[in-house]
C-alpha positions, 0 to 999 in steps of 0.5 A: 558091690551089686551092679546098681551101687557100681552104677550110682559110683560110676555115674557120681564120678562122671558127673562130677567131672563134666560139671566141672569141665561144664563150668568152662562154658564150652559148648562142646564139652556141654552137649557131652555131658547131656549126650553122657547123661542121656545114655546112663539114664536109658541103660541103666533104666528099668525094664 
């Protein structure tokens, strides 16, 4: 497995979990998951 697909697996995983601690409507739990996002997004962009 090359580091990009290892990275969509592990981005899909987590996103799947925040979503559904996001359906809980805690605010908290909702600004991770962006925090979470935000982070993938500017390591995994390109160069």
């Amino acid at each position: 497995i090359d580091d990009l697909e290892l990275a969509i697996e592990t981005f899909s995983a987590t996103i799947a979990r925040h979503l559904v601690r996001t359906l809980l409507t805690d605010e908290e739990i909702r600004y991770q998951a962006e925090r979470f996002i935000r982070r993938f997004c500017t390591h995994y962009a390109p160069t």
